[in-house]
Structure formats: structure tokens, C-alpha cells
C-alpha positions as CSV (number, residue, x, y, z in Angstrom):
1,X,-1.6,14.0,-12.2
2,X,-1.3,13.5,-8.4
3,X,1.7,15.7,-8.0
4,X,2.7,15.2,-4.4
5,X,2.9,11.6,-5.4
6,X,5.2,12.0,-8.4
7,X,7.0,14.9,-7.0
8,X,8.0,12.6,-3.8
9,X,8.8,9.8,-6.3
10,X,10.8,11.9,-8.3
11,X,12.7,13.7,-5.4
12,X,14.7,10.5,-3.3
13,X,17.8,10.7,-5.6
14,X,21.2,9.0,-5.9
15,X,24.1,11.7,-6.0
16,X,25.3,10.5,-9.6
17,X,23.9,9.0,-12.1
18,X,26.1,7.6,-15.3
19,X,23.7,8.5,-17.5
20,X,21.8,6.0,-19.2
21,X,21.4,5.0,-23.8
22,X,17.8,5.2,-24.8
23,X,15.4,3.0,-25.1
24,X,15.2,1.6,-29.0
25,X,11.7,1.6,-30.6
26,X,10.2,-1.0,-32.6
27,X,8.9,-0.4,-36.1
28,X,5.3,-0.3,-34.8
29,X,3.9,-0.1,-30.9
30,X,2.3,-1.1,-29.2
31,X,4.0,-4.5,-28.7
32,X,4.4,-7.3,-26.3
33,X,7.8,-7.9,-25.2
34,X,9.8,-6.5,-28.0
35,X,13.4,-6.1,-27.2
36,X,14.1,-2.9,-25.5
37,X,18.1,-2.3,-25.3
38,X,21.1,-3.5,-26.3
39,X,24.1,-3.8,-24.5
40,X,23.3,-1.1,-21.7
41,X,21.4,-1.3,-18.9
42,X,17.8,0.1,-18.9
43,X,18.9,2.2,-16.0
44,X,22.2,4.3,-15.9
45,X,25.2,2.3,-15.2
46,X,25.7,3.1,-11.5
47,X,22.1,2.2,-10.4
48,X,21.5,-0.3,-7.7
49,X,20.6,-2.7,-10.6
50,X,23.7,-2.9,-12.7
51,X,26.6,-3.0,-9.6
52,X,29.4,-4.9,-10.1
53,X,29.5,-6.6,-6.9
54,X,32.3,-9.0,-7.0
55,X,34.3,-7.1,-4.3
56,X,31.3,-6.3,-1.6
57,X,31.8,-7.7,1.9
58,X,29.9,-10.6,2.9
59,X,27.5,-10.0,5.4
60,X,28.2,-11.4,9.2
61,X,24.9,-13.0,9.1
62,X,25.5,-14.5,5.5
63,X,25.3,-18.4,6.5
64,X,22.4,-17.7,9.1
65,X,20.7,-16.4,6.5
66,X,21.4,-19.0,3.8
67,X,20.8,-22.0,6.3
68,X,16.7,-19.9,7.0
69,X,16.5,-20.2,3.1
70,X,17.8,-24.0,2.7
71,X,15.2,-24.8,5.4
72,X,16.6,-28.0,6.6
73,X,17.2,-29.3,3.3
74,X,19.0,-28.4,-0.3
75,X,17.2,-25.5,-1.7
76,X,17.5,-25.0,-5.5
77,X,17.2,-22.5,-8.0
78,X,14.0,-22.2,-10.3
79,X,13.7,-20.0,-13.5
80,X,10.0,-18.0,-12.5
81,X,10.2,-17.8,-16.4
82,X,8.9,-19.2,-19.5
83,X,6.6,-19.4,-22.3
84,X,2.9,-20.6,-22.4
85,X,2.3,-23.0,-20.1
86,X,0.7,-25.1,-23.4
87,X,0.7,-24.6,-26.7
88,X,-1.4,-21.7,-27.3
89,X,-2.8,-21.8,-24.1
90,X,-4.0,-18.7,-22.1
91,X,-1.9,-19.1,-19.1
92,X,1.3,-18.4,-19.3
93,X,5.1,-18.5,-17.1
94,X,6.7,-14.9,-16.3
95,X,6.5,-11.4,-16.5
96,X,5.3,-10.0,-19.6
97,X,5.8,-6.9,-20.7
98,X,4.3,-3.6,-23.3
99,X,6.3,-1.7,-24.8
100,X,4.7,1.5,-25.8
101,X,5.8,5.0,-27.4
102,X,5.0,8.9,-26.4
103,X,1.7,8.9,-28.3
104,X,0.2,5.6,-26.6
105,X,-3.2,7.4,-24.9
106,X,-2.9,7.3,-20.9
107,X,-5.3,5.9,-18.6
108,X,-6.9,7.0,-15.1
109,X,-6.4,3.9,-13.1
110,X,-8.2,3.5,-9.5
111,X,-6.0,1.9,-6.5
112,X,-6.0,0.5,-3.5
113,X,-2.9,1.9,-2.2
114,X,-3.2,5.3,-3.4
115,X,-1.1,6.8,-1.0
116,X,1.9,4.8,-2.3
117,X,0.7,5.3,-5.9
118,X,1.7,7.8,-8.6
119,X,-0.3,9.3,-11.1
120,X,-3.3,8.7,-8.5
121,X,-6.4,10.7,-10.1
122,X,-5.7,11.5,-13.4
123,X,-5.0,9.5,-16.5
124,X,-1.2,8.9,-16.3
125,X,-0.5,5.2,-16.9
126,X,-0.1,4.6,-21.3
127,X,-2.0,1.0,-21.1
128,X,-2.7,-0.4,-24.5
129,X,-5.8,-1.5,-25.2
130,X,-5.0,-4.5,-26.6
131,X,-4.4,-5.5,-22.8
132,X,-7.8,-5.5,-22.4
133,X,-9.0,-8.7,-24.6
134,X,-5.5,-9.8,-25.8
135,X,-4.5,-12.8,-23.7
136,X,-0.3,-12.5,-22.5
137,X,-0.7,-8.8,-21.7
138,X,-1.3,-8.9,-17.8
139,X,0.7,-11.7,-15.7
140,X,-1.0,-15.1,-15.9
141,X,-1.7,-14.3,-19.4
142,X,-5.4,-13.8,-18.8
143,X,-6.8,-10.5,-20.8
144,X,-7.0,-7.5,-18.0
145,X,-10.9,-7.8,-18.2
146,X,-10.7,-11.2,-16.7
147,X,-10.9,-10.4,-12.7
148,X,-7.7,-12.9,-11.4
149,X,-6.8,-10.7,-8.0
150,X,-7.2,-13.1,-5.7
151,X,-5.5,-15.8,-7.5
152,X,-2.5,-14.1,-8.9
153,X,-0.5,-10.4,-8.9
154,X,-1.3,-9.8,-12.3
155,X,1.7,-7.2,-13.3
156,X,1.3,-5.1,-16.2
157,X,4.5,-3.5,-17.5
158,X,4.8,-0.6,-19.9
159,X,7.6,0.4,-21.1
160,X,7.5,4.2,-22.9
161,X,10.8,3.5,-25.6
162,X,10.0,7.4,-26.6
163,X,11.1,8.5,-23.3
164,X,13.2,6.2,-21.8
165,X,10.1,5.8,-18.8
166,X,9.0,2.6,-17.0
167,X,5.3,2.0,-15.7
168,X,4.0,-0.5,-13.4
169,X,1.0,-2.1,-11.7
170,X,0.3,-4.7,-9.3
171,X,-3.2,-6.6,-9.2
172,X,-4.7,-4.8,-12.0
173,X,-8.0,-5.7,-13.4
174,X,-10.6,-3.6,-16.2
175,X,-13.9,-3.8,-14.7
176,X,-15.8,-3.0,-18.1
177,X,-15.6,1.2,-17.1
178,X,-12.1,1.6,-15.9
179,X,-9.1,0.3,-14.9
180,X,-8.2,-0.9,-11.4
181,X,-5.4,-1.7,-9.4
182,X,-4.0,-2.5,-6.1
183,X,-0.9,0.0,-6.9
184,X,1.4,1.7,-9.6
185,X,4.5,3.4,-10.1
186,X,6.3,5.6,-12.5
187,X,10.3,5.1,-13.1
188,X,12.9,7.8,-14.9
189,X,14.9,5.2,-16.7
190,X,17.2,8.4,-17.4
191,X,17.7,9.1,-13.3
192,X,18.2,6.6,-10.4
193,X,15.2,8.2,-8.6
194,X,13.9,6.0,-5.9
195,X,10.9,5.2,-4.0
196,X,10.3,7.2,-0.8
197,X,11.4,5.5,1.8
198,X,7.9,3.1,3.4
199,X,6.4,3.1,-0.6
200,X,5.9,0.5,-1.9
201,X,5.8,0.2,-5.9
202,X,4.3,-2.6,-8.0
203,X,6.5,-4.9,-5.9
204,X,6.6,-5.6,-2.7
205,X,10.2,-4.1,-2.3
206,X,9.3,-1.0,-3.7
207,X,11.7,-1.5,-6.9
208,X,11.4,-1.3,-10.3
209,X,10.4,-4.6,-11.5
210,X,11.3,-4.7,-15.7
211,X,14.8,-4.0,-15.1
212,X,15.6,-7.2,-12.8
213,X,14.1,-9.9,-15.2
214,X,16.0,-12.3,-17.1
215,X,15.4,-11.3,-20.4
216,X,15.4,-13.7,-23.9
217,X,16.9,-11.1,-25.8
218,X,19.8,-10.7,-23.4
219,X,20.2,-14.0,-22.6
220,X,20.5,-15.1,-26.6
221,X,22.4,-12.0,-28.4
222,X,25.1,-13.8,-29.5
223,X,26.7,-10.0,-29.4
224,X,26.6,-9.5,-25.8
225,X,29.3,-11.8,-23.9
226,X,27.6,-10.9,-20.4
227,X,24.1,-9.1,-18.8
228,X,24.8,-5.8,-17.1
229,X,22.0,-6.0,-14.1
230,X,21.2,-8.5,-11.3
231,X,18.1,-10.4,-11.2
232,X,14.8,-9.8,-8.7
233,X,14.1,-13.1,-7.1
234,X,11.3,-14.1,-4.1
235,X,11.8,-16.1,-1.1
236,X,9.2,-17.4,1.6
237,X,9.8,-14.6,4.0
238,X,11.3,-11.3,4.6
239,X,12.5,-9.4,7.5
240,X,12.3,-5.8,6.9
241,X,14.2,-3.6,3.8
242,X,17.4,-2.0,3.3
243,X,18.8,0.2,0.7
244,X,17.8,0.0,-2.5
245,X,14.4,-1.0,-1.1
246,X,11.7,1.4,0.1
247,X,9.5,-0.9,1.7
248,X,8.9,-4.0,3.9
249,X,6.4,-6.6,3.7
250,X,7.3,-9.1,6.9
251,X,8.8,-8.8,9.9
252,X,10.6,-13.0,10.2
253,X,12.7,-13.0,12.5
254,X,15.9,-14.8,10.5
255,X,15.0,-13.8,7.4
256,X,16.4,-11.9,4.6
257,X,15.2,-7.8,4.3
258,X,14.1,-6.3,1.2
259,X,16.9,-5.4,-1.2
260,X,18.9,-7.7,0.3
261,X,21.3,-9.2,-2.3
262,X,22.5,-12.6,-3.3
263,X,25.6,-13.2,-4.9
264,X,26.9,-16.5,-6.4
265,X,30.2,-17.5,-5.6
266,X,33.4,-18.0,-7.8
267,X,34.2,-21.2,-6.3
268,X,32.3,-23.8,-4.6
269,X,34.7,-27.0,-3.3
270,X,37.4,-25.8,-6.0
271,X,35.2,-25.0,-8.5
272,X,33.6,-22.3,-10.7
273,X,29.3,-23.0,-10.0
274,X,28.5,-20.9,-13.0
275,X,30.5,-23.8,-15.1
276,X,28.1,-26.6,-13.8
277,X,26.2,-26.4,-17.0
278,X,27.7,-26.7,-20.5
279,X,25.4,-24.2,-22.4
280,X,26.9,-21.1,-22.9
281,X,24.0,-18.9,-22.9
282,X,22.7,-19.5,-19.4
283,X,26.5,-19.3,-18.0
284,X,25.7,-15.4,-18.8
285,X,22.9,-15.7,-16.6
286,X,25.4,-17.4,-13.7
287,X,28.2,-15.2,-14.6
288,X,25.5,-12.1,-14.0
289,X,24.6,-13.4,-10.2
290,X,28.4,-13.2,-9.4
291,X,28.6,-10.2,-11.1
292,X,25.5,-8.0,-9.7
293,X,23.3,-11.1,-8.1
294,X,20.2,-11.7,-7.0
295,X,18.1,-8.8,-5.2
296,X,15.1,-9.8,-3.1
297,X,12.1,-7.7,-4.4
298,X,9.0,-10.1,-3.1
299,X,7.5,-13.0,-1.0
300,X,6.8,-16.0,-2.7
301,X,8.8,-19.0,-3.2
302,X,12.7,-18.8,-2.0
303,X,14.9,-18.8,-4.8
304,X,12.6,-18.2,-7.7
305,X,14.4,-15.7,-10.3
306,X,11.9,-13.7,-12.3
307,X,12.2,-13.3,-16.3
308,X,10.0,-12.4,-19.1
309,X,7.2,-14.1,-20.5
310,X,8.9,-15.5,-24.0
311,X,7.5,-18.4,-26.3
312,X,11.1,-18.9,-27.0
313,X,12.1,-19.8,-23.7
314,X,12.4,-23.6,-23.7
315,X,11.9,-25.0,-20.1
316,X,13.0,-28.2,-20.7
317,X,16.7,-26.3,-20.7
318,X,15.9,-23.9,-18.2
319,X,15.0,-25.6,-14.9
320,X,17.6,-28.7,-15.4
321,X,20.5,-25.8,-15.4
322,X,18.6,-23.4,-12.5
323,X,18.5,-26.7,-10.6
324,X,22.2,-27.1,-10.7
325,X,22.6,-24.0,-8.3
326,X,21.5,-24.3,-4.6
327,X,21.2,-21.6,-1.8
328,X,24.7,-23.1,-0.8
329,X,26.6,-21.6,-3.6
330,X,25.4,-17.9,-2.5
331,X,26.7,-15.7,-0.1
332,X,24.9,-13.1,0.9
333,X,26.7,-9.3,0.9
334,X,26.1,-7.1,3.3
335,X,23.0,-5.6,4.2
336,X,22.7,-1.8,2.2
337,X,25.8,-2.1,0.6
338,X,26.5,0.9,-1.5
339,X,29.8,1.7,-3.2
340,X,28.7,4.6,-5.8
341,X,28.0,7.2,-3.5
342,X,31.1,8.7,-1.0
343,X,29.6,8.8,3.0
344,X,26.4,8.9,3.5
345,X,24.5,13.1,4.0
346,X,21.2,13.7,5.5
347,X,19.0,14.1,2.4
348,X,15.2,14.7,4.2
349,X,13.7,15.4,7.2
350,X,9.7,15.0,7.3
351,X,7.2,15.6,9.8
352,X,3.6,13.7,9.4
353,X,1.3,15.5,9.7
354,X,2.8,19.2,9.9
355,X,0.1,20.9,12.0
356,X,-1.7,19.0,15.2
357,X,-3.6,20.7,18.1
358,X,-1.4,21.0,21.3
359,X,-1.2,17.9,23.6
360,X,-1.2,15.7,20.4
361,X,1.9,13.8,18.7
362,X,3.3,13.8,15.2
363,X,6.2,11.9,13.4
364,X,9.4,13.2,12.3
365,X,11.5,10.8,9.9
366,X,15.0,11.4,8.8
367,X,16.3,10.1,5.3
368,X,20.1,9.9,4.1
369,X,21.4,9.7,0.9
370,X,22.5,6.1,1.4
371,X,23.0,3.5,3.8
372,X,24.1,3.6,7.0
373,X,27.9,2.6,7.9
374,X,29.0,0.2,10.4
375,X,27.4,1.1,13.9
376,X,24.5,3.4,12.1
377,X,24.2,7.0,11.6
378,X,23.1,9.0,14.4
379,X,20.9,12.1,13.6
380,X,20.9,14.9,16.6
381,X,17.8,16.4,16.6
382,X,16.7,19.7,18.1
383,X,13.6,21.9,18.3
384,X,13.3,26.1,18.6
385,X,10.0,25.4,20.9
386,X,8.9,23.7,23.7
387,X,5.9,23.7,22.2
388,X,7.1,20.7,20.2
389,X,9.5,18.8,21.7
390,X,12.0,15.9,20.2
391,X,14.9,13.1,21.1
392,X,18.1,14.4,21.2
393,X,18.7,12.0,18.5
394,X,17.6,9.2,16.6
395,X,19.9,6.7,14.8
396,X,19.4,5.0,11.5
397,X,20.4,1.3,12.0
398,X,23.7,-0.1,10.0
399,X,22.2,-1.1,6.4
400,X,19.2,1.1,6.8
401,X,18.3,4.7,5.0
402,X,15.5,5.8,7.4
403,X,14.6,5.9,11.0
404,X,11.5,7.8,12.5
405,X,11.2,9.5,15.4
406,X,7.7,10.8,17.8
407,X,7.7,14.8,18.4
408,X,5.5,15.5,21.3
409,X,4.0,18.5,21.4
410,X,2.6,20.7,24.9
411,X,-0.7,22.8,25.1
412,X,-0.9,26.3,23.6
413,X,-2.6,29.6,24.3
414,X,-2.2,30.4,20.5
415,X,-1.1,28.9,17.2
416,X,2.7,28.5,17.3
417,X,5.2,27.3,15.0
418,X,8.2,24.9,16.3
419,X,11.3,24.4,13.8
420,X,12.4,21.0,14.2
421,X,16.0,20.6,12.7
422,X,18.1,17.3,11.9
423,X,21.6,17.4,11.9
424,X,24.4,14.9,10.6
425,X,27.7,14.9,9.3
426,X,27.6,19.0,8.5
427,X,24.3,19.1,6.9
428,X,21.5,20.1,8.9
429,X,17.4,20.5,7.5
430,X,15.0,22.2,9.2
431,X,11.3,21.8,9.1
432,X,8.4,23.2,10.3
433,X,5.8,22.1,12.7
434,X,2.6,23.7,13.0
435,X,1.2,23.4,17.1
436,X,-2.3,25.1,16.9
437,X,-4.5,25.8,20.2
438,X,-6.6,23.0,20.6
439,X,-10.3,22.8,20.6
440,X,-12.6,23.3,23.5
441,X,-13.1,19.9,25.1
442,X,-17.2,19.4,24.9
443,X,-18.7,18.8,27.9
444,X,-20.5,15.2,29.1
445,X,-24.3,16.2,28.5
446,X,-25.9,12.6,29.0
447,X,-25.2,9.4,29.8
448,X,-28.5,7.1,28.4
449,X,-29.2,3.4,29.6
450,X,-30.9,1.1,27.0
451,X,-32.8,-0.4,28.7
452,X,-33.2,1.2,32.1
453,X,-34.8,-2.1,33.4
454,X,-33.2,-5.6,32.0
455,X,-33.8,-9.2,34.5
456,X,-30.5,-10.2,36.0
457,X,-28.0,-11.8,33.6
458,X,-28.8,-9.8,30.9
459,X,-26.7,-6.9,29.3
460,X,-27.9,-3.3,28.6
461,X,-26.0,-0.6,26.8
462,X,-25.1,2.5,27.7
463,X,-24.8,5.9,25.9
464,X,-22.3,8.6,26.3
465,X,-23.0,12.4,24.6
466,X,-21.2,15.2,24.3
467,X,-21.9,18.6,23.6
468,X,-19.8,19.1,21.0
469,X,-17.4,16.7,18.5
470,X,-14.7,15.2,20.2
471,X,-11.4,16.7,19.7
472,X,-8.1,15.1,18.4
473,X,-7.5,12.1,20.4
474,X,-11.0,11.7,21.5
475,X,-12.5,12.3,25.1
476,X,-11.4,9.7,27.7
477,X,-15.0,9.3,30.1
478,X,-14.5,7.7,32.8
479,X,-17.6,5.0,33.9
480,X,-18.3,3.6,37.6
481,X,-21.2,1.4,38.8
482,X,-22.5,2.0,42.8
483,X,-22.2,-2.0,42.7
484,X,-19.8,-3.3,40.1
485,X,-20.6,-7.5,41.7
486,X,-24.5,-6.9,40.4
487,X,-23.9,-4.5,37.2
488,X,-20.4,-4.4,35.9
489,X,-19.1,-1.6,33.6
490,X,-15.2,-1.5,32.1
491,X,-13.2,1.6,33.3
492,X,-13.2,3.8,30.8
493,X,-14.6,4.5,26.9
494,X,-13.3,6.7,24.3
495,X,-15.3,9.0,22.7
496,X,-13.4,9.0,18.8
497,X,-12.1,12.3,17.2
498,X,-14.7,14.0,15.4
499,X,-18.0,12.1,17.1
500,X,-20.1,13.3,19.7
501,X,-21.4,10.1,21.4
502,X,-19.7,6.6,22.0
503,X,-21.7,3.2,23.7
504,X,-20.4,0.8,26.2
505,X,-22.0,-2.7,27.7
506,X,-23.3,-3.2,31.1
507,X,-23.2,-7.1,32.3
508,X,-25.6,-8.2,34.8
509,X,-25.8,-11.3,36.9
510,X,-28.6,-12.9,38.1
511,X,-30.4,-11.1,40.8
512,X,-32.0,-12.9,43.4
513,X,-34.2,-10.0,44.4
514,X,-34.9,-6.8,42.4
515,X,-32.0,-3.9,42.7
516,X,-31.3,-0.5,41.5
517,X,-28.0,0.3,40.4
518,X,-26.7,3.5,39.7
519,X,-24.1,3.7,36.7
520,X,-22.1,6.8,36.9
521,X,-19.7,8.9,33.7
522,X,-17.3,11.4,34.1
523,X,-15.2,13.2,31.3
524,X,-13.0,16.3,31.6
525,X,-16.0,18.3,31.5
526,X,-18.9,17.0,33.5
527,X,-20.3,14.0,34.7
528,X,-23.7,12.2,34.5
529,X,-25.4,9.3,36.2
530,X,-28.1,7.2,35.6
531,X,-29.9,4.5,37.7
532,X,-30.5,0.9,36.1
533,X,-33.5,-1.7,37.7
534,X,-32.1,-4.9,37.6
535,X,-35.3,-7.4,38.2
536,X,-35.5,-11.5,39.1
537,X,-36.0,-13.4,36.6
């Protein structure tokens, strides 16, 4: 498997974790959407998921935020859930889900955000092959072999009961030789492992998806009097992410960040808002979004809660009740809160990538074990080289769990190594950075007009070559024309990393007798001229 991909996945950890029941099997797997747990959450009991949340501040910006999502009017609650949009139709309302067991064969799946995937290469992901031909497997309810990417996200959800592990992938088609998919993750049910901080998972957010839907099962067991987890839900827009999410998809001003949370409120005008409907089943869904609320996971339309796919679900129920709740009756807590874990401690410190050539830049990002308190975390920084040299500190913003920071590093006669440490709070972490001499810079050989004659008011091109590949960074060259009003060239062109030659336009005007121009390039290492004929028409 791609073990720098599930290693990192499996190494961003909460301090505690209550540990979670196991998963329950059903008589025969695989199956779609079989009850999975009782009365315990599908994650341990302290996980981001299953907060009791009744006491968390309310964030300052709370009624900014609110007012963004009402959007000049009275926005209103819709169940993202449901059964098949007709009887026995194809196409179906919510989030489906397989629930598998250790023996299910695993699959090799190809993605387009393999650097955010895990299991990238190998054949990791236990899809049943039902999923394949069956309609209701995939989101949408098309079979996988049915290519629906640009028209829908097309989840697919496997849960392993054996091992207590979660699977998921976003955009997923099987093109008739293999499966593909725009990205996947792997969850630890047992652990409250989280996503490296900028991944991304199946969802936007970079959560888990399975264990935020409203589930049938929950929602009807007469035996359970209320559901332990708070619900993913989408709005239009997003600003960011904060703890518990790992990633951001927007950046609108005004609205709500990733992993922001919702929370209903106990009383609205005097009275309860989880009381405005009489059935008692969906109060346990109300009484949940007071309890551990709403968590913003994706973009798509504000205030739509995400459940299971279930031909039990009756609509005609659902979206009366969901429509008696508006954006009004939520506050919004504050941004990151975290309760389980005591302060904050510097968990990481990275450097991307950990050996450039001297002269060049790299990136050195700080992650702590939780969100940042009031006023942020500031991170002193400090470095054993000149050779590599740092801030003297970078701060992670109030809410946040990250921050980055540039490390610029200085020519070097010979390979040298600068340890770059982080400190906060009594916990320092030092890493290395590699600063290695950098390459010869190739000398400016030729400089080549195409054509050498062209009538007035045309363009030609011109031609830079170097000995030698460009280093990191490239080779800036330098370009000048004898008379810039009859044969104008920009100032400068970069020849990339790794190539050897890079082109530029020369604009001519209209010449009202023939001229020679002479079109000049200079790099660090040589020069070169060349004379262009520019001719009357």
C-alpha cells in the first residue's frame, strides 16, 4: 500500500481516545446499508463527532455568519436524505452505504488526487463487486460502471464490520479495467486519527463522511432515546477550515470554515425548536443538533443535512419537519472548539521538500495537537545554520491547528545540513533540512530569430539555449532590442527548471523603409545577439 500516505493518515492523533464498541456484522456481507451499531457511536466517544456541545461558547461572529447563510431571506432546513427518488427507480436521495467484512477482496483504485489519497498504488480499498452493476451502490444510485463524474460526487462507502474500519471515495467510476476515482481515504473507527492537516478525504472537509449521516436505523430504534454524533451538512460557501477539518475548499469572505459547527438552540422566542414537530422520532434528530450539531463538511446547498440512502425513509415526513427549523434557530459555536484535549502541544513540524539547492526556498509547517486558544499560538522558530534561515516565529491563528512558514536558504560551497527547530509551550521538534551546493548555472549559447526577416507588423519568435538544463528556479535572461519603437521585446524570459531552451515574441510595427534591428540576451553566464531585417510591406 502507499505507506507514506497511510502512515501520515494514521499519525495526526487526538491525545485520548474513549475507546470505541465494534462494529456488528450481518449474517451475510456484503450488504447495502445494513445497520452497523447500536447505541455507540461508530467512533470512540470523545471524537469530534460525538461532543456533547451544549455548553461551548458561541462564536463572536455567530449572527454574521447566520445572517451570510439566511441570505436576505428565511433559510430552511432540508433532509439531503431519502429513498428512491421513484419506485424502483435507478436514482436515488442520500448516501448509501456497503458494509463489508475482513475477507471482502480489495481493489487498486486510480486517483486524481493521489497525493491526498491513501492506499494509492496497491489494492487497498474492499469494493464489492456487486457495486459494479447493482444500481444504489454508488451515490445517485447509478451502478459504478455508469461514468456520472461530472454530474454528481458519486460516494462509495464501505464499511469493514470485521475491523471496525471505514473506507471512502469521492467521484468514483469502473471504466470496464479498473476502478477510478477522484480521491479516497481510510479511517481507524478504533482511534480518532485525523487527516493531515491541507488533505482532503472523500469530502471536501477532509472528515469522515459515514459517521455524520442521519441514519434510519438510529433514527427508528425504538431502544435508543437519543443519537450520539452530530450531523455533516453543506452550505453555498466556505471560508477556510478549522479543527476537526483538514482542508479548505473556498476562501468567501463571510462565510463559514470547514468543521465549523452548528448548534440548534434550546429556546427560540420562549420555546424549545426541537418541539416544533410532534413526531417523536425526528425530535431525536433535533435533540442531536443541540446536543453535538451540525458540522460543515462540503459546498453545496446551505443547510442540507446528509443521511443514508433508505427505502424506508418517507419524505413526505421528512422535509415538512426539516422545514420547521431555519438558520435562525442555530447559533454557531466557536470556531475550533475542543474541550477533550487539556492546552494545546506542538505535535509536528514539517519541512517540504527536505533537500533544495542553495539560494532556493522550502516550507516549514507547524501542527498542534488542537486548536488554537484565544489570541493564537505562537511557534518560535530557530535554525543551527545560516545556511537556512527562518522567522522568529509563526503563529497559528485562534481556531486553527496549522500555520506555514518560508525557510530561505543562502548559497553553499558544499552540502550542508540546517536543523530547523519549533518550539511551544515546552515542547520543542526539530527537523532537518538538507541545503546541497547548487548546480553550475549553464551558460547562454545562442539566441535564434525565426524568421530573421519578417515585413513590418508582423511578429517573429525568438530562441534562447543553454548549455546545460536549467537549474532549480530556472535562468532569468535578460532580452533588449537596439530599437524597442520598431521591434519590441518584454524584459526578461525564464528559462524553466530542468530545460535547456525557452522562446519569446518579437512585435513589429509597420516599417516605412527597410531596418535592421539588433535583438540582444543576456543570462548570468553569457550573452548573445542577433540582428533581425524588418522589410516594408
Amino acid at each position: 500500500m502507499n505507506v507514506r500516505a497511510l502512515l501520515l493518515s494514521l499519525f495526526v492523533t487526538a491525545p485520548l481516545a474513549v475507546q470505541a464498541g465494534s462494529v456488528v456484522c450481518p449474517a451475510s456481507t456484503p450488504v447495502q446499508g445494513a445497520a452497523v451499531r447500536g447505541a455507540e457511536p461508530v467512533f470512540p466517544a470523545d471524537n469530534w463527532w460525538n461532543l456533547d456541545i451544549r455548553s461551548a461558547p458561541v462564536d463572536a461572529n455567530s449572527a454574521a455568519f447566520i445572517s451570510f447563510i439566511n441570505n436576505g431571506g428565511t433559510r430552511r432546513l432540508h433532509p439531503d436524505f431519502g429513498g428512491e427518488e421513484s419506485s424502483g427507480s435507478v436514482s436515488i436521495y442520500g448516501m448509501p452505504y456497503a458494509v463489508v467484512d475482513g475477507a471482502q477482496v480489495k481493489s487498486r483504485v486510480s486517483f486524481l488526487y493521489d497525493d491526498e489519497s491513501d492506499g494509492v498504488g496497491q489494492a487497498f480499498y474492499p469494493i464489492p463487486i456487486q457495486s459494479i452493476t447493482q444500481p444504489h451502490w454508488v451515490e445517485g444510485g447509478a451502478p459504478a460502471n455508469v461514468d456520472q463524474r461530472s454530474s454528481s460526487d458519486r460516494h462509495l462507502l464501505m464499511v469493514d464490520c470485521s475491523n471496525n474500519h471505514l473506507y471512502e471515495l469521492y467521484n468514483v467510476w469502473y471504466d470496464g479495467s479498473g476502478w477510478r476515482a477522484g480521491s479516497g481515504a481510510f479511517f481507524d473507527m478504533n482511534t480518532n486519527n485525523r487527516r493531515p492537516n491541507g488533505w482532503t478525504s472523500a469530502d471536501a472537509a477532509g472528515l469522515a463522511i459515514f459517521p455524520g449521516l442521519v441514519r434510519y436505523d438510529e433514527v427508528y430504534d425504538l431502544t435508543l432515546s437519543e443519537i450520539g454524533h452530530a450531523f455533516r451538512v453543506t452550505v453555498r460557501a466556505t471560508n477556510g477550515y478549522v479543527w476537526p477539518a483538514s482542508h479548505r475548499a473556498g476562501s468567501t469572505a463571510g462565510a463559514l470554515p470547514m468543521g465549523a459547527r452548528l448548534r440548534l438552540k434550546a429556546s427560540v422566542n420562549g420555546a424549545d425548536p426541537a418541539l416544533r414537530t410532534s413526531d417523536p422520532n425526528l425530535r431525536k434528530i433535533f435533540r442531536a443538533m443541540q446536543k453535538h450539531g451540525l458540522i460543515v463538511a462540503d459546498n453545496g446547498s446551505d443547510l442540507y443535512v446528509t443521511g443514508t440512502f433508505d427505502t424506508r425513509w418517507d419524505n413526505g415526513v421528512l422535509n415538512p419537519a426539516f422545514r420547521l427549523l431555519s438558520a435562525s434557530d442555530f447559533d454557531v459555536i466557536q470556531l475550533g472548539w475542543n474541550p477533550v484535549g487539556t492546552a494545546p502541544v506542538l505535535s509536528t513540524l514539517g519541512i517540504t521538500p527536505s533537500s533544495v539547492s542553495g539560494g532556493s526556498s522550502a516550507t516549514g509547517s507547524v501542527q498542534l495537537s488542537a486548536a488554537a486558544p484565544a489570541g493564537g499560538a505562537v511557534i518560535t522558530l530557530a535554525s543551527s545554520s545560516s545556511a537556512a534561515l527562518v522567522p522568529s516565529s509563526v503563529t497559528v491563528a485562534q481556531g486553527a491547528s496549522s500555520a506555514n512558514f518560508t525557510i530561505t536558504t543562502t548559497s553553499v560551497s558544499a552540502t550542508t545540513t540546517a536543523n530547523v527547530t519549533a518550539s511551544y509551550a515546552g515542547v520543542s521538534k526539530t527537523t532537518a533540512l538538507t541545503v546541497t551546493k547548487a548546480a553550475a548555472m549553464p551558460a547562454l549559447t545562442s539566441l535564434v530569430l525565426q524568421p530573421r526577416s519578417v515585413v513590418g507588423g508582423q511578429s517573429a519568435t525568438g530562441v534562447i539555449g543553454l548549455a546545460g538544463p536549467a537549474p532549480a528556479g530556472g535562468v532569468l535572461v535578460t532580452l533588449g532590442s537596439s530599437t524597442p519603437a520598431w521591434a519590441a521585446v518584454p524584459a526578461s524570459v525564464t528559462v524553466p527548471a530542468g530545460a535547456s531552451s525557452a522562446s519569446f515574441t518579437i512585435t513589429t510595427v509597420v516599417a516605412p523603409r527597410n531596418r535592421g534591428v539588433t535583438i540582444s540576451a543576456k543570462a548570468p553566464v553569457g550573452a548573445r545577439a542577433a540582428g533581425l531585417t524588418i522589410t516594408r510591406n
